[in-house]
mmCIF file of the N, C-alpha and C atoms, coordinates in Angstrom:
data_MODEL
# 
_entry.id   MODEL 
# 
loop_
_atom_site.group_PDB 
_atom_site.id 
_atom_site.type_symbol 
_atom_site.label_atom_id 
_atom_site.label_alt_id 
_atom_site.label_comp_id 
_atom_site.label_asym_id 
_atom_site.label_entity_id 
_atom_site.label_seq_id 
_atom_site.pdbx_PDB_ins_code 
_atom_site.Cartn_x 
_atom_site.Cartn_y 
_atom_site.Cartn_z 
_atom_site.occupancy 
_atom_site.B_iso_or_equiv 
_atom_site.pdbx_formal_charge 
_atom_site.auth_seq_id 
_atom_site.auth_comp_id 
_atom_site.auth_asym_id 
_atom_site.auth_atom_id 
_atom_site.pdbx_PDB_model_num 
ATOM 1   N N  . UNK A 1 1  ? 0.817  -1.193 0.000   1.00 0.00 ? 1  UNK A N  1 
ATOM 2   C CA . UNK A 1 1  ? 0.000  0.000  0.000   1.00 0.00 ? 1  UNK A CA 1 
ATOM 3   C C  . UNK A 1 1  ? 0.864  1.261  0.000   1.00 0.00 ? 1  UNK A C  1 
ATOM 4   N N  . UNK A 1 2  ? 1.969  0.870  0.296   1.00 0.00 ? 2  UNK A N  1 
ATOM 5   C CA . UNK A 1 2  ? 2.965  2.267  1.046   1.00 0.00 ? 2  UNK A CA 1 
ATOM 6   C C  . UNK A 1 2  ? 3.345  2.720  -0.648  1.00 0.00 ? 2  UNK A C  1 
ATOM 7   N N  . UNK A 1 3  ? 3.817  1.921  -1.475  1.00 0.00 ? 3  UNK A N  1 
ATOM 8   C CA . UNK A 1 3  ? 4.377  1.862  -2.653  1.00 0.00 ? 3  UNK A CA 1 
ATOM 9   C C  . UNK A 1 3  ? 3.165  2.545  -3.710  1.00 0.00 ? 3  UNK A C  1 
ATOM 10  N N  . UNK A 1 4  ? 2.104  2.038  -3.576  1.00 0.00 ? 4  UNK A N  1 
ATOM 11  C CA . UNK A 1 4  ? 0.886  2.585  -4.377  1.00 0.00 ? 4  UNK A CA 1 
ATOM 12  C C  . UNK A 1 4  ? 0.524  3.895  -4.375  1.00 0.00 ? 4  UNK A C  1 
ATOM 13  N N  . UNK A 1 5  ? 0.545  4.448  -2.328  1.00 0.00 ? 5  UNK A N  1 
ATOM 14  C CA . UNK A 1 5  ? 0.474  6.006  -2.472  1.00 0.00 ? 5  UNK A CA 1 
ATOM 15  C C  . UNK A 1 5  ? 1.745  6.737  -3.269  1.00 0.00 ? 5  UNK A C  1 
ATOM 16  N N  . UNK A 1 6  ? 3.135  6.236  -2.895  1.00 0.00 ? 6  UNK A N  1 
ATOM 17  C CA . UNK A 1 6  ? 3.944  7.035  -3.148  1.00 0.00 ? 6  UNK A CA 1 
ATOM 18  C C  . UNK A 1 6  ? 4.125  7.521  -4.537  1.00 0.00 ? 6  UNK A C  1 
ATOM 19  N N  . UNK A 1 7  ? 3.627  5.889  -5.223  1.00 0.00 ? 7  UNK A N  1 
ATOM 20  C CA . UNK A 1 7  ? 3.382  6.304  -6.814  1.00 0.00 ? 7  UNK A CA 1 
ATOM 21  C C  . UNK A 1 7  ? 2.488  7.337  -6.987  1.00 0.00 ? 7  UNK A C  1 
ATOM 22  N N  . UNK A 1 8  ? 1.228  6.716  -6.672  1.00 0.00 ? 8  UNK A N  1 
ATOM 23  C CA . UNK A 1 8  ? 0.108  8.128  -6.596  1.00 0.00 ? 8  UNK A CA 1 
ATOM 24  C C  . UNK A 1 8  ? 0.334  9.697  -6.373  1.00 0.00 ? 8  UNK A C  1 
ATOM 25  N N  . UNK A 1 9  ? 1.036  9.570  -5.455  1.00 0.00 ? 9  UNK A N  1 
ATOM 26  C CA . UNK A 1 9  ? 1.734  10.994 -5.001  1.00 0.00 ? 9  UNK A CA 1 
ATOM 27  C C  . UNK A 1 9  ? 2.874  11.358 -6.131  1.00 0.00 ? 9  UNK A C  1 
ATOM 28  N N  . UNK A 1 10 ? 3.899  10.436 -7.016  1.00 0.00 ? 10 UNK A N  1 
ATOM 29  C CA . UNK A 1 10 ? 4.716  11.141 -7.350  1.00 0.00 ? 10 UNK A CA 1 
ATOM 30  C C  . UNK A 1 10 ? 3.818  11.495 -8.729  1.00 0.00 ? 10 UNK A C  1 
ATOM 31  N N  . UNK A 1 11 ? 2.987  10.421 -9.197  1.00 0.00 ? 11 UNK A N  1 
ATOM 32  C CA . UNK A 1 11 ? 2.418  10.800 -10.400 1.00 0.00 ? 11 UNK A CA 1 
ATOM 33  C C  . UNK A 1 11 ? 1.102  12.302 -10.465 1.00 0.00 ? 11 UNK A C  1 
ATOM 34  N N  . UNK A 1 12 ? 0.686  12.248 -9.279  1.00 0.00 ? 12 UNK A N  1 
ATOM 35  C CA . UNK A 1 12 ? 0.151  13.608 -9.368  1.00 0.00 ? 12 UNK A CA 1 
ATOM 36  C C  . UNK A 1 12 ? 0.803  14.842 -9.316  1.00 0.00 ? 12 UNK A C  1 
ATOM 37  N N  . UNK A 1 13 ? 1.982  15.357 -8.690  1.00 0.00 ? 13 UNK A N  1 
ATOM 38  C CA . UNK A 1 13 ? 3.159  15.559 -8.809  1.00 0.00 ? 13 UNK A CA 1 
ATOM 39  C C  . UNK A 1 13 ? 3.848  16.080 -10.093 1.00 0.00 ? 13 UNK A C  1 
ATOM 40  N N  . UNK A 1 14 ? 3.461  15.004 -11.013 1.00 0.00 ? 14 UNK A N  1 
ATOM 41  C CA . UNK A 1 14 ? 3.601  15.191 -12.316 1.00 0.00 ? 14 UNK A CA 1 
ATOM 42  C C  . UNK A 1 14 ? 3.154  15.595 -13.649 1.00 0.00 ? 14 UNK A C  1 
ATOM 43  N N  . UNK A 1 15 ? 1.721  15.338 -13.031 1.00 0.00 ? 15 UNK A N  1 
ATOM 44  C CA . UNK A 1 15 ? 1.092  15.592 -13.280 1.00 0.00 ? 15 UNK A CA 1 
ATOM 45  C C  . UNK A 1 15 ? 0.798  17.114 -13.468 1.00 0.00 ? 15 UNK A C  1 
ATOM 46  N N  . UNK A 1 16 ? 0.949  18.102 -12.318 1.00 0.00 ? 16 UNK A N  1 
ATOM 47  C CA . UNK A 1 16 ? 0.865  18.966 -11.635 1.00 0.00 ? 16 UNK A CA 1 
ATOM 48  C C  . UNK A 1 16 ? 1.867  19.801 -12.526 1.00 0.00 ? 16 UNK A C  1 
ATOM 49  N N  . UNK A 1 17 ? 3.259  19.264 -12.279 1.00 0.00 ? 17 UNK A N  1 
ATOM 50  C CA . UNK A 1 17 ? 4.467  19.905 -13.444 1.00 0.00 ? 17 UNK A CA 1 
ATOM 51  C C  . UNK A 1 17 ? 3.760  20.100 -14.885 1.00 0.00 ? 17 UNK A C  1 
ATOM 52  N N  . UNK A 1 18 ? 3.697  19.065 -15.684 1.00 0.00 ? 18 UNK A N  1 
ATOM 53  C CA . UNK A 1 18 ? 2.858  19.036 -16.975 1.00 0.00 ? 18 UNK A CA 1 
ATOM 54  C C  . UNK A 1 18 ? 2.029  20.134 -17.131 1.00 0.00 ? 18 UNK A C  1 
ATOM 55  N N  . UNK A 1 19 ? 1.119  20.304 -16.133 1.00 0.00 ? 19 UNK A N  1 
ATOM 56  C CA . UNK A 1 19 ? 0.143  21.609 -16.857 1.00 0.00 ? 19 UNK A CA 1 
ATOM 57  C C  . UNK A 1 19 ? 0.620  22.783 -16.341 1.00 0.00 ? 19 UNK A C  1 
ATOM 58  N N  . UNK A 1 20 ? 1.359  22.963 -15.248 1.00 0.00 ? 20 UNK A N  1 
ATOM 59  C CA . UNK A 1 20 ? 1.692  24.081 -15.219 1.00 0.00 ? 20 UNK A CA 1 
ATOM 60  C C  . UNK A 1 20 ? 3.196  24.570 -16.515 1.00 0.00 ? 20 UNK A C  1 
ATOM 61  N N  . UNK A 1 21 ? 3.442  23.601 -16.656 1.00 0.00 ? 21 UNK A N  1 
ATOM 62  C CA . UNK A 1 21 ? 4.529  23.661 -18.725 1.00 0.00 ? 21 UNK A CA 1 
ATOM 63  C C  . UNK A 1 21 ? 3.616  24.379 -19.187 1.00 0.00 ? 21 UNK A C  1 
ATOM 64  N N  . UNK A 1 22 ? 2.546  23.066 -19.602 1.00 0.00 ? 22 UNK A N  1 
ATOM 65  C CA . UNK A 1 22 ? 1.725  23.074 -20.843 1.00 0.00 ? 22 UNK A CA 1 
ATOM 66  C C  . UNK A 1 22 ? 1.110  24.571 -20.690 1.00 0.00 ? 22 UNK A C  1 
ATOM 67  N N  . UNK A 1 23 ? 0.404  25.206 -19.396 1.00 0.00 ? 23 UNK A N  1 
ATOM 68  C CA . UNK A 1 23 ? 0.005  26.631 -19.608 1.00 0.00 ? 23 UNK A CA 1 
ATOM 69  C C  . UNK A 1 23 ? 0.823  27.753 -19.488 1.00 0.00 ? 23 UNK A C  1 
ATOM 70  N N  . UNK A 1 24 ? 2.312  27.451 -19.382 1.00 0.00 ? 24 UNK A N  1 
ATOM 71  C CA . UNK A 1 24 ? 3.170  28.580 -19.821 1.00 0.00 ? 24 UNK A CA 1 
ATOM 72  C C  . UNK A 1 24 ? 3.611  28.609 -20.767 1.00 0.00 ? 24 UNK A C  1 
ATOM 73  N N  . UNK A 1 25 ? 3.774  27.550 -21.799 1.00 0.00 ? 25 UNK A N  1 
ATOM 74  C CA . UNK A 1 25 ? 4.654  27.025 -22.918 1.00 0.00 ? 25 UNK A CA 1 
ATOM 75  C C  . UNK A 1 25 ? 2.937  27.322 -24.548 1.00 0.00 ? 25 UNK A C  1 
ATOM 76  N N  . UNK A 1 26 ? 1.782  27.503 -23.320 1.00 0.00 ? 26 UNK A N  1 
ATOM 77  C CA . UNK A 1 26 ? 0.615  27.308 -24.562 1.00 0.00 ? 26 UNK A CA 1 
ATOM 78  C C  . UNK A 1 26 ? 0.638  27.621 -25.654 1.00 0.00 ? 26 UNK A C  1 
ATOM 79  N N  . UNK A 1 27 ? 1.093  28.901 -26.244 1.00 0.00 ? 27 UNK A N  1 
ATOM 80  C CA . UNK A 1 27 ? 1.441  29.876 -26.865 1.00 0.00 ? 27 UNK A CA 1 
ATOM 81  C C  . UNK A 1 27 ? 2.225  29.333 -28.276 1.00 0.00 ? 27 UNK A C  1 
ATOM 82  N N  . UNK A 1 28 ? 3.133  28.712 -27.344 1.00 0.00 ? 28 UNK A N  1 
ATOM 83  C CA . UNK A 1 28 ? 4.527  28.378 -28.446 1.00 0.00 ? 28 UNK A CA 1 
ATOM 84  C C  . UNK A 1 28 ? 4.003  26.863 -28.844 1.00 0.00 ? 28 UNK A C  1 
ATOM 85  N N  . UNK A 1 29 ? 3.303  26.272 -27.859 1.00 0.00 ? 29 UNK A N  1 
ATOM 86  C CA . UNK A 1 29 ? 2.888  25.251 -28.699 1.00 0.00 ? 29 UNK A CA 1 
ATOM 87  C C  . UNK A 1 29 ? 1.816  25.481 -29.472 1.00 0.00 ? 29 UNK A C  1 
ATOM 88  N N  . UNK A 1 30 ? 0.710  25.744 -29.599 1.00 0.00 ? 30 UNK A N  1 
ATOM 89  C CA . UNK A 1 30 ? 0.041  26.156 -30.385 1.00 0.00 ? 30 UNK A CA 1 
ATOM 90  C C  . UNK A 1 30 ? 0.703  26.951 -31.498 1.00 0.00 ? 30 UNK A C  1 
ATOM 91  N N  . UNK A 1 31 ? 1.802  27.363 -31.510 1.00 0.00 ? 31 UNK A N  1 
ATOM 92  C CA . UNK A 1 31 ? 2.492  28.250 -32.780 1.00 0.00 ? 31 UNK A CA 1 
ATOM 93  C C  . UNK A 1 31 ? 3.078  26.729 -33.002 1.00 0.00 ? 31 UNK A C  1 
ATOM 94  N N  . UNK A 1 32 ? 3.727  25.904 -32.578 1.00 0.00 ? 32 UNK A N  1 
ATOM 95  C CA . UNK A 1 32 ? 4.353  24.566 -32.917 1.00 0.00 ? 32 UNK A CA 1 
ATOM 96  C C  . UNK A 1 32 ? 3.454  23.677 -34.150 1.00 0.00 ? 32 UNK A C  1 
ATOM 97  N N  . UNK A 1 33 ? 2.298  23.715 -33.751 1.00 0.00 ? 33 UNK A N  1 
ATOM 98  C CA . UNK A 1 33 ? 1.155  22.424 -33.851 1.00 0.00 ? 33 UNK A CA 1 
ATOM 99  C C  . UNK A 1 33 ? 1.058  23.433 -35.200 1.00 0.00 ? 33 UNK A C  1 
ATOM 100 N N  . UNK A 1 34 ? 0.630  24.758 -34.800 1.00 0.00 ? 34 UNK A N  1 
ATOM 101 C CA . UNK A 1 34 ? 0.106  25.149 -36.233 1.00 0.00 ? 34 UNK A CA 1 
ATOM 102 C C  . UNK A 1 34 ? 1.245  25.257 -37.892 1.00 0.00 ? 34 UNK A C  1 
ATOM 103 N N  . UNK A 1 35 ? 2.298  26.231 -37.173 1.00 0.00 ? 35 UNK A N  1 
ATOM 104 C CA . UNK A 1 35 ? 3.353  25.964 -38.303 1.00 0.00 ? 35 UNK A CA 1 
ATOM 105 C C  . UNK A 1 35 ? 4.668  25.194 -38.564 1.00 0.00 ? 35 UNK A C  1 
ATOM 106 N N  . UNK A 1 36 ? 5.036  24.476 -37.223 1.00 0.00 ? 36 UNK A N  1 
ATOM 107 C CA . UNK A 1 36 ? 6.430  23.833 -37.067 1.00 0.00 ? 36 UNK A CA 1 
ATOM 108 C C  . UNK A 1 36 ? 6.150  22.080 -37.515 1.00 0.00 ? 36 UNK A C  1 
ATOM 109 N N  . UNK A 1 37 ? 4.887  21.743 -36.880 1.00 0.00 ? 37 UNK A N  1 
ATOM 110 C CA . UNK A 1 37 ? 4.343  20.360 -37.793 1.00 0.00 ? 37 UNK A CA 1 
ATOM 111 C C  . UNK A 1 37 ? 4.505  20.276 -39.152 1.00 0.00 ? 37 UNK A C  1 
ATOM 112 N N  . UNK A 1 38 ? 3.887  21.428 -40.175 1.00 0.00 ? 38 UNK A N  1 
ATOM 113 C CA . UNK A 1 38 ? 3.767  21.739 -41.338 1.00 0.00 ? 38 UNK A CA 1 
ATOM 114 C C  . UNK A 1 38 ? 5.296  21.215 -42.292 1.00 0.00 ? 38 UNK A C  1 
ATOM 115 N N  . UNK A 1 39 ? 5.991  21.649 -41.187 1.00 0.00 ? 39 UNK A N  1 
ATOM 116 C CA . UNK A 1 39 ? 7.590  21.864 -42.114 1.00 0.00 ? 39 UNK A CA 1 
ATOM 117 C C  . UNK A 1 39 ? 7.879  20.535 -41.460 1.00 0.00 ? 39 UNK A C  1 
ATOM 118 N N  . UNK A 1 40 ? 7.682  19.871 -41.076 1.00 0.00 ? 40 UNK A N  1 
ATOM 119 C CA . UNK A 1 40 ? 8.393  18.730 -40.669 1.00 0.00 ? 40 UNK A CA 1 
ATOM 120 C C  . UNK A 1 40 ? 8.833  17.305 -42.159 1.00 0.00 ? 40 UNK A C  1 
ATOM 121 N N  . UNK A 1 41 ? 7.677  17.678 -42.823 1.00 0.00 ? 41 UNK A N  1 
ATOM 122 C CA . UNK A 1 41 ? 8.261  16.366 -44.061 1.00 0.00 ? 41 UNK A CA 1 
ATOM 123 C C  . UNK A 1 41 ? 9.492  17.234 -45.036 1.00 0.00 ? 41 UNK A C  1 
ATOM 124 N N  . UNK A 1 42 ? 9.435  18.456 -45.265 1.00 0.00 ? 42 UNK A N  1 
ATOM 125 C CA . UNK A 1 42 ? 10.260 19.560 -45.831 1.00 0.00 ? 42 UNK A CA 1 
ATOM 126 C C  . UNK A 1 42 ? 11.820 18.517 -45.157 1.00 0.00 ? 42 UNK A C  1 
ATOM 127 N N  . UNK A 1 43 ? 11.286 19.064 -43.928 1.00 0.00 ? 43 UNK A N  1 
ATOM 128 C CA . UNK A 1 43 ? 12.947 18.488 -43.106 1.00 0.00 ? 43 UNK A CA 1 
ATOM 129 C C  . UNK A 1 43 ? 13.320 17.200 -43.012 1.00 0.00 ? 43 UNK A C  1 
ATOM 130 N N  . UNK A 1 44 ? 12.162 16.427 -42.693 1.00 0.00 ? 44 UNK A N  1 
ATOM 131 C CA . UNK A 1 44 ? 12.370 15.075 -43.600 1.00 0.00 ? 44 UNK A CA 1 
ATOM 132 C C  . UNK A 1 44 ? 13.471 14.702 -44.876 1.00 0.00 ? 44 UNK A C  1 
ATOM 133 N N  . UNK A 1 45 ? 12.834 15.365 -46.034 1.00 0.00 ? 45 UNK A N  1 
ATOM 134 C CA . UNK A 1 45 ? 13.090 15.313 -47.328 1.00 0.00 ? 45 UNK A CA 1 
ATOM 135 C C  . UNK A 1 45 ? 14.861 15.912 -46.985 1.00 0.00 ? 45 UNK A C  1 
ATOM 136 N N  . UNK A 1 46 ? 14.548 16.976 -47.091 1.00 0.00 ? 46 UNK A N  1 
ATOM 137 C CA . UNK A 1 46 ? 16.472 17.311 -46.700 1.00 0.00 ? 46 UNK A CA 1 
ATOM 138 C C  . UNK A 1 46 ? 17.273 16.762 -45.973 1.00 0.00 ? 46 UNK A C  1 
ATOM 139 N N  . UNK A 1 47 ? 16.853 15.972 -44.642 1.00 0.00 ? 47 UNK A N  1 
ATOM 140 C CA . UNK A 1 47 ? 17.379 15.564 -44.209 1.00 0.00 ? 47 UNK A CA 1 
ATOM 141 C C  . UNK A 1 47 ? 17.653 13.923 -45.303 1.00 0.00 ? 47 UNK A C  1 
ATOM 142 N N  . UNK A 1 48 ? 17.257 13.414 -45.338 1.00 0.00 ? 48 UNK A N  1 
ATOM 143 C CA . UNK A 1 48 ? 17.311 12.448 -46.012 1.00 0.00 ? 48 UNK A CA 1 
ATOM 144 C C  . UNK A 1 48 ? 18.425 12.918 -47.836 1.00 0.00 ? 48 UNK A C  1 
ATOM 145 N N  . UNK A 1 49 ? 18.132 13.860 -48.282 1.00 0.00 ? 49 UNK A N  1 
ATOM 146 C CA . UNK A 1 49 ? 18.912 14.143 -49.029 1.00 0.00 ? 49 UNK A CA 1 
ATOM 147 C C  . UNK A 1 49 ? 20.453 14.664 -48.822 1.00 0.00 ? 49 UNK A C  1 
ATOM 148 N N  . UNK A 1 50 ? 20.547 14.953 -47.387 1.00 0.00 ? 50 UNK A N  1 
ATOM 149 C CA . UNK A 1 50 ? 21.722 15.215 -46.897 1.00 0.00 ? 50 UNK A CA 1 
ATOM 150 C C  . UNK A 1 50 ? 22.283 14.028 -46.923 1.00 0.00 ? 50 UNK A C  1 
ATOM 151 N N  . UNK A 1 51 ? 21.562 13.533 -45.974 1.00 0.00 ? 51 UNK A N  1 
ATOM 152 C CA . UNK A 1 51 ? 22.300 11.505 -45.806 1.00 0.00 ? 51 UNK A CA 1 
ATOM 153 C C  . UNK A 1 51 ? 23.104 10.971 -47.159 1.00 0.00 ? 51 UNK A C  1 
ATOM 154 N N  . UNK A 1 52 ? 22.394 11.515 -48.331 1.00 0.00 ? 52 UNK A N  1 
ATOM 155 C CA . UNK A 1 52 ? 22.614 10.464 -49.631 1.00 0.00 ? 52 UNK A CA 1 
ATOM 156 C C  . UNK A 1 52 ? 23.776 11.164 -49.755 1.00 0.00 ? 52 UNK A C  1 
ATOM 157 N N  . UNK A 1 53 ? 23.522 12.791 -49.654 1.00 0.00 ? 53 UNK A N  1 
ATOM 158 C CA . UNK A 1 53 ? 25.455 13.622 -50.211 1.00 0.00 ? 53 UNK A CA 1 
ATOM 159 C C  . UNK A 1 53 ? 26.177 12.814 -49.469 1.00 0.00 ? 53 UNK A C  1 
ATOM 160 N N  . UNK A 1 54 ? 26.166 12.816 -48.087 1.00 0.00 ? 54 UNK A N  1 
ATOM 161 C CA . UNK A 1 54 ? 27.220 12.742 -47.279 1.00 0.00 ? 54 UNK A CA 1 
ATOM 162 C C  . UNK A 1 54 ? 27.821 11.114 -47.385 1.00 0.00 ? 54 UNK A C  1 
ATOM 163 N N  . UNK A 1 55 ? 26.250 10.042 -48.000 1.00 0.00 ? 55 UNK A N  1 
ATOM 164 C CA . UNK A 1 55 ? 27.453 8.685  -48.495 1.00 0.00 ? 55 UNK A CA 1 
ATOM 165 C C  . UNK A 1 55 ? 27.847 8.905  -49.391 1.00 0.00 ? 55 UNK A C  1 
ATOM 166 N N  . UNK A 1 56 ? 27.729 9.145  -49.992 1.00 0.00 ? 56 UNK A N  1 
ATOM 167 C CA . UNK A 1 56 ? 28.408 9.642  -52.131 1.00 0.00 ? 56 UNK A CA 1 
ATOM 168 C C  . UNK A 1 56 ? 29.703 9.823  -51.382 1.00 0.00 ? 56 UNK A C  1 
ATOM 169 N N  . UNK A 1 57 ? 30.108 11.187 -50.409 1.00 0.00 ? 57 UNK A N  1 
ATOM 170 C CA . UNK A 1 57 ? 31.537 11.586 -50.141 1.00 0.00 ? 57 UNK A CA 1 
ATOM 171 C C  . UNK A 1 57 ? 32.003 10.746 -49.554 1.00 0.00 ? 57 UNK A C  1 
ATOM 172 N N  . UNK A 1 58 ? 31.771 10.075 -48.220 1.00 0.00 ? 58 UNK A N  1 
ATOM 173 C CA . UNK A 1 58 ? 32.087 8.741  -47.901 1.00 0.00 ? 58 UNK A CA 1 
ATOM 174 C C  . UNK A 1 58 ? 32.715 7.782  -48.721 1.00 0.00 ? 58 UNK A C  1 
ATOM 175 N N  . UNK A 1 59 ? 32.382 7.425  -49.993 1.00 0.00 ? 59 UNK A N  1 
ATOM 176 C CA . UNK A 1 59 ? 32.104 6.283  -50.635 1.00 0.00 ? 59 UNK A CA 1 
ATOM 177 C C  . UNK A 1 59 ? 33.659 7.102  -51.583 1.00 0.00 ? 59 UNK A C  1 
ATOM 178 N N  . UNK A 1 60 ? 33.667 7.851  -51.708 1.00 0.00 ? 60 UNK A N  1 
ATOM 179 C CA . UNK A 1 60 ? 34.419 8.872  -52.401 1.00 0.00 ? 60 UNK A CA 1 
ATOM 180 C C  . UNK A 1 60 ? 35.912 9.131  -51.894 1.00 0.00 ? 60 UNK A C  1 
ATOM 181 N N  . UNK A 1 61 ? 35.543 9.708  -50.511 1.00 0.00 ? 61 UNK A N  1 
ATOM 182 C CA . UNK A 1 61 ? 36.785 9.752  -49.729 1.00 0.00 ? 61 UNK A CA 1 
ATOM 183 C C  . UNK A 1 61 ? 37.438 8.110  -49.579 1.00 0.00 ? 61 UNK A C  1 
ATOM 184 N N  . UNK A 1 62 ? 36.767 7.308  -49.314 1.00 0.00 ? 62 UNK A N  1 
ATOM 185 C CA . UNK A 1 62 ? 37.174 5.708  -49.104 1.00 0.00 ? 62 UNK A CA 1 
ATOM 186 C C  . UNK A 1 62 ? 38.269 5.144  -50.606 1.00 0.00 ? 62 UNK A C  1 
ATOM 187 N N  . UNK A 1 63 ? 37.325 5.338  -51.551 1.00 0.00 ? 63 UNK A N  1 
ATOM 188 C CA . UNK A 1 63 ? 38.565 5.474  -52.892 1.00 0.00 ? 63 UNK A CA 1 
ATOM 189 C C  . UNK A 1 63 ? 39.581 6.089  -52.758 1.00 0.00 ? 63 UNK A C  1 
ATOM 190 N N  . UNK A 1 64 ? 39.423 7.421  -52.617 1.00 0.00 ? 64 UNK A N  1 
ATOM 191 C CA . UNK A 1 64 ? 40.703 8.026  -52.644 1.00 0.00 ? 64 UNK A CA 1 
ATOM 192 C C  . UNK A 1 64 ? 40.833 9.280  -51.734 1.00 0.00 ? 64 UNK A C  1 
ATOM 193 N N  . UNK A 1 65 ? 41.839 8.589  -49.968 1.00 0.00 ? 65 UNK A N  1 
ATOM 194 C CA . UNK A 1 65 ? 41.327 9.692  -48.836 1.00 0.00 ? 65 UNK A CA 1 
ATOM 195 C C  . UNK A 1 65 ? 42.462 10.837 -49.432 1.00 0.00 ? 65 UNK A C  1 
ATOM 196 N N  . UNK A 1 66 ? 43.566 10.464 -50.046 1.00 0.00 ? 66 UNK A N  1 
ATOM 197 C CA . UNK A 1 66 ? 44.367 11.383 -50.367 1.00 0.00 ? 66 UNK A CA 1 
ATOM 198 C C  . UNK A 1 66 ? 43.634 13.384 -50.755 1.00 0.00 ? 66 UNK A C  1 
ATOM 199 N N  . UNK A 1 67 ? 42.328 12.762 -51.459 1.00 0.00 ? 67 UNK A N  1 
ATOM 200 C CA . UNK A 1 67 ? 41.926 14.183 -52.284 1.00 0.00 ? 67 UNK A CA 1 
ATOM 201 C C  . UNK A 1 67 ? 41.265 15.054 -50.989 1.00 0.00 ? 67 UNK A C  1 
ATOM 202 N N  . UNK A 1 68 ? 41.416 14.856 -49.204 1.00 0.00 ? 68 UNK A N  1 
ATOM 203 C CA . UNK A 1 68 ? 41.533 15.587 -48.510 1.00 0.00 ? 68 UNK A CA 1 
ATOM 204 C C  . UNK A 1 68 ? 42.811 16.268 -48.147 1.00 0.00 ? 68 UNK A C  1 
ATOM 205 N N  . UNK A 1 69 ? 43.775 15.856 -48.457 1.00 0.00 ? 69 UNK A N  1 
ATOM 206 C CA . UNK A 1 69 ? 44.835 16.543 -48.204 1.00 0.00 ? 69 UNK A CA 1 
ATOM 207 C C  . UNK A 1 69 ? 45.844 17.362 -49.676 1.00 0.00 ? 69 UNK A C  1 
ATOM 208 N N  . UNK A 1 70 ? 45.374 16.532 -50.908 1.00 0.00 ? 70 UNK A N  1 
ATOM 209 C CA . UNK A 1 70 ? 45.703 16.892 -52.057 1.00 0.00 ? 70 UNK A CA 1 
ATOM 210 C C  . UNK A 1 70 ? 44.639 17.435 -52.634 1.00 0.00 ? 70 UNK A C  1 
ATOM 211 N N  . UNK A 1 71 ? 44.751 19.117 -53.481 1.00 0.00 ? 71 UNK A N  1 
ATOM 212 C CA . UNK A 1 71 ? 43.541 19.352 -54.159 1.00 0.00 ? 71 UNK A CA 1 
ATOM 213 C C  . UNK A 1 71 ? 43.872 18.662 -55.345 1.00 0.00 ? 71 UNK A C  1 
ATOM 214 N N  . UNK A 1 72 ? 43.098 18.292 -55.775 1.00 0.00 ? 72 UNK A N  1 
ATOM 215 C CA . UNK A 1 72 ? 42.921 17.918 -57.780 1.00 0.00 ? 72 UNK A CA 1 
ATOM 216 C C  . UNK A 1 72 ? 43.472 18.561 -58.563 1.00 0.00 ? 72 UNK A C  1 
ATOM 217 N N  . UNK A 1 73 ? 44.144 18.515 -59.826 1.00 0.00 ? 73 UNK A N  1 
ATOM 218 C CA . UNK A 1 73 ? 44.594 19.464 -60.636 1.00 0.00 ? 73 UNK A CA 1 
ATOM 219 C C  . UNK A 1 73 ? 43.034 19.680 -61.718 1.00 0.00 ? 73 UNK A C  1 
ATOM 220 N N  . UNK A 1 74 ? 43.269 21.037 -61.295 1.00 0.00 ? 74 UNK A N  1 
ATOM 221 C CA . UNK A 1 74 ? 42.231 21.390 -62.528 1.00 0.00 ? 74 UNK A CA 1 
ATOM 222 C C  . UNK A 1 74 ? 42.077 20.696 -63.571 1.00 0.00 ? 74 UNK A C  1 
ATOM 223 N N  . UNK A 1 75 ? 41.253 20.598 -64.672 1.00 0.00 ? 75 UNK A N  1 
ATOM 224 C CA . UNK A 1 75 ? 40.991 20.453 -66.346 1.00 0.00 ? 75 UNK A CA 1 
ATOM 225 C C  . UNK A 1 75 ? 42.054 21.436 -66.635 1.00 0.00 ? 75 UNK A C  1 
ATOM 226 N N  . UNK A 1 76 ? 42.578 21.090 -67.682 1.00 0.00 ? 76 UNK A N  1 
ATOM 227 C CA . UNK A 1 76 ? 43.248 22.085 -68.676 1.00 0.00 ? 76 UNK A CA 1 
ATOM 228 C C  . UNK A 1 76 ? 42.174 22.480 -69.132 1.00 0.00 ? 76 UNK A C  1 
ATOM 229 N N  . UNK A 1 77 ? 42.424 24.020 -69.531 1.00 0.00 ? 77 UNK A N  1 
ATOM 230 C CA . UNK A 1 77 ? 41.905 24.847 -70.683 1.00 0.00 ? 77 UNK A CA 1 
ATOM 231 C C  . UNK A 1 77 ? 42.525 24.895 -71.675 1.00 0.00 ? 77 UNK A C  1 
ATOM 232 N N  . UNK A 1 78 ? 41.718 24.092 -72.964 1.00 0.00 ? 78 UNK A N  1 
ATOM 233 C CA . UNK A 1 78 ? 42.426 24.302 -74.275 1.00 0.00 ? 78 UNK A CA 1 
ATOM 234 C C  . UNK A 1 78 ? 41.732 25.061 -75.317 1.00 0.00 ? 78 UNK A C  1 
ATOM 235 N N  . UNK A 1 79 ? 42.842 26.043 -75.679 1.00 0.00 ? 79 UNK A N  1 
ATOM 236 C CA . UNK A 1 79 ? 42.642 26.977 -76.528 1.00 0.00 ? 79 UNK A CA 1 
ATOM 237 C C  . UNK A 1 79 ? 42.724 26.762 -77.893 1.00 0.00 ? 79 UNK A C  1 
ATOM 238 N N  . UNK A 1 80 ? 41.948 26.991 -78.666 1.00 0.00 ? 80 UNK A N  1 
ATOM 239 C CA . UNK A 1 80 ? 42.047 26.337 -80.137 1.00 0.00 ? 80 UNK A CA 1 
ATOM 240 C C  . UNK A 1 80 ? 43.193 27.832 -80.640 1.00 0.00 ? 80 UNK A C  1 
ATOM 241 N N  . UNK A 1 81 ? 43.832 27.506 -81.698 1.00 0.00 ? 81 UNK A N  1 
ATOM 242 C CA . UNK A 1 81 ? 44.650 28.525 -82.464 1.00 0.00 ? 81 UNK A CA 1 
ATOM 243 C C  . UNK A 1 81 ? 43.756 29.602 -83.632 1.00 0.00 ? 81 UNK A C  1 
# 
């Protein structure tokens, strides 16, 4: 029984924390829910398109780690006469 109140007690407790957040924070969540949800597949999508750059360079650097410490020699420019 001792264990049941104390739960009881810590979960009201917590309860207690939670809304007093939730009614200072109302504001910003409700600005959250309305426009920060919205953008979330946006960030999805980039994020996920980041992932793919960053194995390409991976996959890149693994061939050849040298071209971090060596730049590339340019293309020649050839000039016709």
């Amino acid at each position: 029984m001792v264990k049941i109140n104390e739960t009881t007690t810590y979960l009201t407790n917590i309860s207690a924390q939670l809304d007093r957040w939730v009614t200072a924070h109302d504001e910003d969540i409700d600005q959250f829910v309305s426009n920060g949800l919205a953008e979330v597949p946006a960030l999805i999508a980039d994020t996920k398109a980041t992932i793919r750059r960053l194995d390409k360079l991976v996959v890149e650097l693994r061939k050849n780690p040298s071209q971090l410490v060596y730049k590339p020699q340019p293309e020649p420019v050839i000039v016709e006469p």
